[in-house]
C-alpha positions as CSV (number, residue, x, y, z in Angstrom):
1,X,66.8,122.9,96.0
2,X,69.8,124.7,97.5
3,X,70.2,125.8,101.1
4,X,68.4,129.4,101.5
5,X,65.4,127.5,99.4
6,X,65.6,125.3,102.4
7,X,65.4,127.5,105.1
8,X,62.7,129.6,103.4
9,X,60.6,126.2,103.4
10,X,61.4,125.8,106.9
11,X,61.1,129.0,108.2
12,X,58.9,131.2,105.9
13,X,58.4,134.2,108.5
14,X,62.2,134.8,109.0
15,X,64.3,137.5,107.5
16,X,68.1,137.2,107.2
17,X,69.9,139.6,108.3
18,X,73.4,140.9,106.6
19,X,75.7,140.7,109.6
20,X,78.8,140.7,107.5
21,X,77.2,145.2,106.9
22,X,77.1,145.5,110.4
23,X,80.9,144.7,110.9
24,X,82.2,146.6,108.0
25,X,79.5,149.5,109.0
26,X,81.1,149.3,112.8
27,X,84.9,150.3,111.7
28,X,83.3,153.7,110.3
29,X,81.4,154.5,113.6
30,X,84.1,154.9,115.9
31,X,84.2,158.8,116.7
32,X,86.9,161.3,115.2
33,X,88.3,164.2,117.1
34,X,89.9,167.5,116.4
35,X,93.1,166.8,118.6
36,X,95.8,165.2,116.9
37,X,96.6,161.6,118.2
38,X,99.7,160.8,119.4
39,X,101.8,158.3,118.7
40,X,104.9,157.9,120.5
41,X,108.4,155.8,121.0
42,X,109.6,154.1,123.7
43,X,112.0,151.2,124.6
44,X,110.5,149.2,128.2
45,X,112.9,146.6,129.8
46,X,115.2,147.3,126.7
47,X,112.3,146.7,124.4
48,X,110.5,149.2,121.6
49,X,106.9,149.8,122.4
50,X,105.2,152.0,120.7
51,X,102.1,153.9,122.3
52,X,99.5,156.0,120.8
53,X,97.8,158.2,123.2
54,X,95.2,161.3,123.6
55,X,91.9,159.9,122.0
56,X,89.0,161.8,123.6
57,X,86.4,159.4,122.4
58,X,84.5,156.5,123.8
59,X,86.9,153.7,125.7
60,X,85.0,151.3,123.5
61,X,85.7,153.0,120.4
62,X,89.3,153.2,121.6
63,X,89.6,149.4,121.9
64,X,88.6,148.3,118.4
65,X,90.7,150.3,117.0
66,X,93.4,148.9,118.5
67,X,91.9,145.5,117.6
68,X,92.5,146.9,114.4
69,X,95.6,148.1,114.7
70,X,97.0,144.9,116.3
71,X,95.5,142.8,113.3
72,X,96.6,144.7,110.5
73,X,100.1,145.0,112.0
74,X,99.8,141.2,113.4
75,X,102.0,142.2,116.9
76,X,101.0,142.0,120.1
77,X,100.0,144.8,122.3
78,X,97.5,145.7,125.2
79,X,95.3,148.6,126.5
80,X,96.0,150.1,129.2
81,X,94.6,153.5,131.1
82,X,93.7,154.7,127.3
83,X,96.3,154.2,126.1
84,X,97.4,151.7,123.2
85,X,100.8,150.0,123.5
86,X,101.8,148.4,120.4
87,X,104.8,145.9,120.5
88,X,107.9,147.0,118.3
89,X,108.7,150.5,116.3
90,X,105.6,150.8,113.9
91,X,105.2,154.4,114.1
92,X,105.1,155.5,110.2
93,X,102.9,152.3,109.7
94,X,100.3,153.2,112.2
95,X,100.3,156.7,111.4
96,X,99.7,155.6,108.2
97,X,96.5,153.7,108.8
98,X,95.1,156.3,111.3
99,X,95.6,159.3,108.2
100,X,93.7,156.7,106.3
101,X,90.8,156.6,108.7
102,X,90.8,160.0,108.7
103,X,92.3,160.5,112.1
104,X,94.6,163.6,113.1
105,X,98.1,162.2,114.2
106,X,101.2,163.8,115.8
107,X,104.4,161.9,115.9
108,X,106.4,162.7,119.3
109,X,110.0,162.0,120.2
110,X,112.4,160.7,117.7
């Protein structure tokens, strides 16, 4: 007798849920727009940042995608008065992943 076989004995009136569907379900809800997104250089205290700005959507939204960003990148960054600031020159790579999602994105300066 193996472990769900268990828990069926145990607790016949309760239905699993599939949480690991909810999670890959919540990356697709976050909202697209019609604006372009945009992603720009900096250098702060002699450091490159970079900064992706003008999403129109939920702040929620807003700040697990840059959970997202930040873990697929694996830098540092922060958000900040909606904006995300990404720590180092990843530009092309985060362009990259928001064309995937199907985001528009427009690179500025540099």
């Amino acid at each position: 007798m193996d472990l769900q076989d268990q828990l069926k004995s145990l607790f016949p009136d309760h239905e699993p849920s599939n949480t690991e569907e909810e999670t890959e379900n919540k990356g697709s809800e976050i909202w697209m727009q019609d604006d372009p997104i945009l992603c720009k250089y900096e250098k702060r205290k002699g450091k490159p940042i970079t900064i992706i700005d003008g999403y129109t959507g939920a702040t929620e939204d807003f700040k697990i995608l840059a959970k997202e960003l930040k873990q697929t990148l694996s830098v540092g960054g922060s958000f900040k008065d909606d904006k995300i600031i990404i720590q180092g020159d990843y530009r092309d790579k985060i362009m990259a992943i928001l064309k995937e999602k199907g985001f528009n994105v427009k690179r500025v300066g540099g």
